[in-house]
N, C-alpha and C positions, 0 to 999 in steps of 0.2 A: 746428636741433640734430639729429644723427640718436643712432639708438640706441646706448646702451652697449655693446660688446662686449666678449665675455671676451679679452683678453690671455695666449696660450701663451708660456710658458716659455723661454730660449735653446736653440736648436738643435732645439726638436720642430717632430715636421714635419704638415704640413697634413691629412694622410691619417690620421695617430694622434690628433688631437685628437678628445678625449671630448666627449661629446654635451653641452651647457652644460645645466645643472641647475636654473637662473636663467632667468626670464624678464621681460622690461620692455612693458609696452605705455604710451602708444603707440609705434609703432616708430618713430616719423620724426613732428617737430613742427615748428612755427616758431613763433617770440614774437617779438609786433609788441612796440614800446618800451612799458613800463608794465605787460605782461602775465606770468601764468607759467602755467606746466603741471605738472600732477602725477601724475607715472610712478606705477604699479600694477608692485610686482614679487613675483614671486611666484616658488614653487620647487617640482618635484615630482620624488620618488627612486624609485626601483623596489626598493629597499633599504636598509635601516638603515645609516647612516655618517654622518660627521662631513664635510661640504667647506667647501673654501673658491675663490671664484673670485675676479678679479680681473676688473674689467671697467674699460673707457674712454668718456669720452662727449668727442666730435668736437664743437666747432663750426667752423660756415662762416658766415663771412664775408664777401660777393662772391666773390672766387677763392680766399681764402686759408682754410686751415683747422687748426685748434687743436686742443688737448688740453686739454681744458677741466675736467674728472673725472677721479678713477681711484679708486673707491671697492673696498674688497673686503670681499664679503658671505661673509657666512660661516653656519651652520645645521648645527645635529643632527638629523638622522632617526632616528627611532627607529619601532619597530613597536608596533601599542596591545596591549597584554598588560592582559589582566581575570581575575579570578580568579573561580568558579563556584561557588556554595553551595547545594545539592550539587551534581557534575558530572552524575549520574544524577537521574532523576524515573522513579520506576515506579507504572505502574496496574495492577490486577487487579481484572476484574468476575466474579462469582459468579453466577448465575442463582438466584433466588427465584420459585415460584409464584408469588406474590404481583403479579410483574411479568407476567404472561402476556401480558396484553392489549398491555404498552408496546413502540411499534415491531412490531407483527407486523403483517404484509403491507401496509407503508407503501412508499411511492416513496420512496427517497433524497431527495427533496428536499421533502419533506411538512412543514408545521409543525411544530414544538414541539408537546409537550404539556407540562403541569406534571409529570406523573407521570415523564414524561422526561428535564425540566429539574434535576428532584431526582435521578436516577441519575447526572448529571455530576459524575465527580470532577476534584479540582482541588489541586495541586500548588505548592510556593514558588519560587523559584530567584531567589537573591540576587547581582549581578552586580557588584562591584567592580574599577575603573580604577585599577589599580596601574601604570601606565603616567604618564608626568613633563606629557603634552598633554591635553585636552581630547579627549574622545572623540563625535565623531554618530556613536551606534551603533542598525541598525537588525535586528531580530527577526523570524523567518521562520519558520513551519512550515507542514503540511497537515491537509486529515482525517482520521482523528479528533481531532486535537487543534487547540487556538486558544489563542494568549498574549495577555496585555493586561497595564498595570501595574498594580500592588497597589490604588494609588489607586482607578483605573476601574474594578475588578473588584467591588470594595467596592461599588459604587456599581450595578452591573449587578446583580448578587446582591440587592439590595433592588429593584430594581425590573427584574425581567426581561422587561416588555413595551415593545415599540417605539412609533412613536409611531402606529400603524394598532391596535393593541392585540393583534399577535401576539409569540408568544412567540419570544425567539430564544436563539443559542446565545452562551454569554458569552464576550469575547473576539475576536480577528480572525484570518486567515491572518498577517497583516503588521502590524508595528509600526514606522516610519519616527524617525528623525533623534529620537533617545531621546539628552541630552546628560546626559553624565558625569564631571564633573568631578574632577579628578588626586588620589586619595587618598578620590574618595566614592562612595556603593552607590547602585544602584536596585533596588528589588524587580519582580519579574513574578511572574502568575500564568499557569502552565501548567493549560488545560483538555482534559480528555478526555472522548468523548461514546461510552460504548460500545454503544451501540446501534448508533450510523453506523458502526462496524468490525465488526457479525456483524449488517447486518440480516437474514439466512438467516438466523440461530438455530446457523452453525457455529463450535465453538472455533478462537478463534486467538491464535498470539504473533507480533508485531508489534515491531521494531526502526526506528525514528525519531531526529530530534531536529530542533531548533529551532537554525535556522544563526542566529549572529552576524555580522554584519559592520560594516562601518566608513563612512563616507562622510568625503569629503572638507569642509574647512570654509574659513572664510575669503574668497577670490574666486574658486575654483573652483566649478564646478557640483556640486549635491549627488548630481548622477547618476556622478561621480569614486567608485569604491569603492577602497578599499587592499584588496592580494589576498591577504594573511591573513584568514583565516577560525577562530573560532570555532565551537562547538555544543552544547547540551545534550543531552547521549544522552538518549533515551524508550526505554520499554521497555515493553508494554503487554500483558494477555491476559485473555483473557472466555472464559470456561468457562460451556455450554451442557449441556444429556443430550441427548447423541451418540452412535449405536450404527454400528460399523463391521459390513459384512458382505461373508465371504469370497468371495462372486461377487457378479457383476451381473445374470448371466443361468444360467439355466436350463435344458440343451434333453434333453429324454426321448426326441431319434429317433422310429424307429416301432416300436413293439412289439407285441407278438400283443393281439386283441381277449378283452375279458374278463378280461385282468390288471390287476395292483396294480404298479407299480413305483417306486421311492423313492431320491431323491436328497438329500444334506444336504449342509446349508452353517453356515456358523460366523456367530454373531452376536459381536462385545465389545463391551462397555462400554468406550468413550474415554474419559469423562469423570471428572470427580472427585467425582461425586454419582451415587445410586441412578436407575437408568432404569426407567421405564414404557415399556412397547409391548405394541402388538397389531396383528395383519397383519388386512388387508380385501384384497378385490378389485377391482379395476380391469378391464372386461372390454372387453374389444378387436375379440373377435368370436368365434364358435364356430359350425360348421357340421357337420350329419352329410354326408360324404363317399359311401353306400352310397347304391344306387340304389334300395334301399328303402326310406331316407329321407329321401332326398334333399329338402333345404330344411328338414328338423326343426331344431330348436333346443335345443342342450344347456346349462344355466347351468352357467359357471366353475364354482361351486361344489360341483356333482356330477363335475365330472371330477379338481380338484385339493384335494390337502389342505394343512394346512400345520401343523403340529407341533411347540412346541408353539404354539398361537393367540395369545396373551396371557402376559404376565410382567416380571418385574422384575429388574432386574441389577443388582448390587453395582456400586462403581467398580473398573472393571479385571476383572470378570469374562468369562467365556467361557461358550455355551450353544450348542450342537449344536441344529440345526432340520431336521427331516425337510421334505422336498417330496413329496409321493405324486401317485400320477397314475394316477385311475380310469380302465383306457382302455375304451370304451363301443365298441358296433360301430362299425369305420370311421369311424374321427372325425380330425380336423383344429384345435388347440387353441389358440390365442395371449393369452396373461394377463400383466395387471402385477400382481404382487404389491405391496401397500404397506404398508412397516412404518412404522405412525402411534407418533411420538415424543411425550410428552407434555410441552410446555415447549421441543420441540428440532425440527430439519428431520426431513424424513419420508423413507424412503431407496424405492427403488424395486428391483422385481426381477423381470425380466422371465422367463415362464417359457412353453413350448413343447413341445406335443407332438404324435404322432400315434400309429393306431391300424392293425391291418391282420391280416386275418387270412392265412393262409400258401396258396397255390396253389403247384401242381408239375404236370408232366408228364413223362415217358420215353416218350423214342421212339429206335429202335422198341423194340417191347415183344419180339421175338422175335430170338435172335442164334442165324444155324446154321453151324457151322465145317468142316460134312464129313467127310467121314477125312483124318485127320492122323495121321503118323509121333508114334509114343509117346512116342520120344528128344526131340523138339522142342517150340518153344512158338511158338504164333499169336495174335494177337489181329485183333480187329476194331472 
């Protein structure tokens, strides 16, 4: 017996017929007397619609051959349509003293700690298959976040150690072949770990979401996806004490020996909480340049100032900071300045100077013109 084929219409022509939508395996059989076989047919659409085909199944005979079938399969496609409750999940982390120690100057990929497995927030999203089929639907996102079902999450949550007795993060990247059946919900848990989205200690907002998709069921392979896609928007932001400042660097030229000269620069407050800061030095290298003393050593701290030292900002405020710059005989300066943030990243400010005092000469010293007509003018 060979395969069914679909059967075209009167007058269409060979070049026009549509791709068959319907498929039979096996393709080609024989049945010895007393035996049978059983076709696998199956059907896959690139789009939602209603077909019908019409197919034939041949047999042979020694030389002669027949029409033996002419069944016509027919099938709706539809597309899986879920409804999302909510479509949005938002986090916002706050910074607490309290948390200082958690996640500061960890490797991304450092254990849990308890103190950090309590900062994870975690979010509902209810997923209902308003769609007439059976849905494998499977859940996707990154870091900072992890989904799992309600069930597992329950279950994680009470016992958040693995089976080596480290702490992990509740939840996966991937959730696979999640079946939902036509008119019923599943719940997930959406987890967020804000520490892994500022381990610096910088504020940020962050646009995400957890793709949904579909996988094929039945005798396809589950690796088949339908290429609608759902997603749950995330929306995430962690607020840190941040202070912005209006240069990076520094540079005082050379100026006469024995001066004061002073540069400012603007410090804000970014964040949405009171900052602590105070500048220290980073010293880099400092050398007296004069051959009279040459190789002495001058500290950062007697050449530069910094204005004012220590203080506190409102959120959203602004604070004018002097740079002074002792310049000592002939000297040659290079300094990091470091504003240490208390609770937040420490910002750096590189600063430069130099020193010199003024040499000149004229020559010549004597200019003689001769006699010159009065009416006229000469130079030399």
């Amino acid at each position: 017996a060979d395969l069914p084929r679909p059967v075209r219409g009167p007058g269409e022509e060979k070049a026009a017929q549509p791709k068959a939508v319907f498929d039979i395996q096996p393709q080609r059989t024989t049945l010895e007397p007393g035996t049978f076989q059983v076709f696998i047919l199956s059907g896959t659409c690139a789009s939602a619609c209603d077909v019908q085909e019409k197919w034939t199944l041949r047999s042979t005979l020694g030389r002669q051959t027949i029409t033996a079938y002419e069944p016509l399969f027919c099938a709706s496609f539809v597309d899986p349509v879920i409804a999302m409750d909510p479509p949005l999940l938002a986090f916002d982390y706050v910074f607490e003293q309290k948390h200082d120690d958690i996640g500061k100057d960890e490797p991304e990929e450092a254990a849990l700690t308890l103190k950090r497995f309590d900062l994870i927030q975690k979010r509902t999203v209810t997923i209902k298959n308003v769609s007439s089929v059976l849905l494998e639907t499977s859940l996707r996102t990154q870091t900072p976040f992890a989904v799992e079902r309600a069930d597992k999450a329950a279950e994680q949550a009470l016992a958040p150690r693995d089976d080596e007795g480290q702490i992990t993060l509740p939840g996966s990247f991937e959730i696979r072949e999640v079946s939902i059946a036509p008119g019923e919900e599943a719940e997930f848990v959406v987890f967020f770990d804000p520490i892994a989205m500022s381990l610096d200690r910088v504020s940020r907002s962050l646009q995400a979401r957890v793709a949904v998709s579909f996988q094929a069921s039945g005798t396809l392979p589950s690796s088949v996806q339908h290429p609608l896609k759902h997603a749950v928007n995330l929306e995430a932001e962690t607020h840190f004490p941040n202070l912005g400042l209006s240069a990076a660097a520094v540079d005082f030229g050379v100026v006469l020996n024995s001066t004061t000269q002073r540069e400012d620069i603007v410090l804000e407050n970014t964040s949405v909480m009171p900052v602590s800061y105070r500048w220290v030095f980073e010293e880099q290298g400092s050398e007296m340049l004069s051959s009279l003393t040459s190789g002495a050593y001058a500290p950062v701290n007697t050449l530069f100032d910094i204005l004012p030292l220590s203080g506190v900002l409102a959120p959203g405020a602004k604070e004018d900071t002097s740079i002074l710059f002792h310049a000592d005989a002939d000297v040659h300066s290079l300094a990091t300045a470091v504003c240490e943030i208390e609770g937040g990243p420490s910002s750096q400010l590189a600063i430069k100077g130099s020193s010199s005092s003024v040499h000149f000469a004229v020559e010549p010293n004597e200019l003689n013109f001769g006699r010159q007509f009065y009416d006229r003018a000469t130079s030399q």
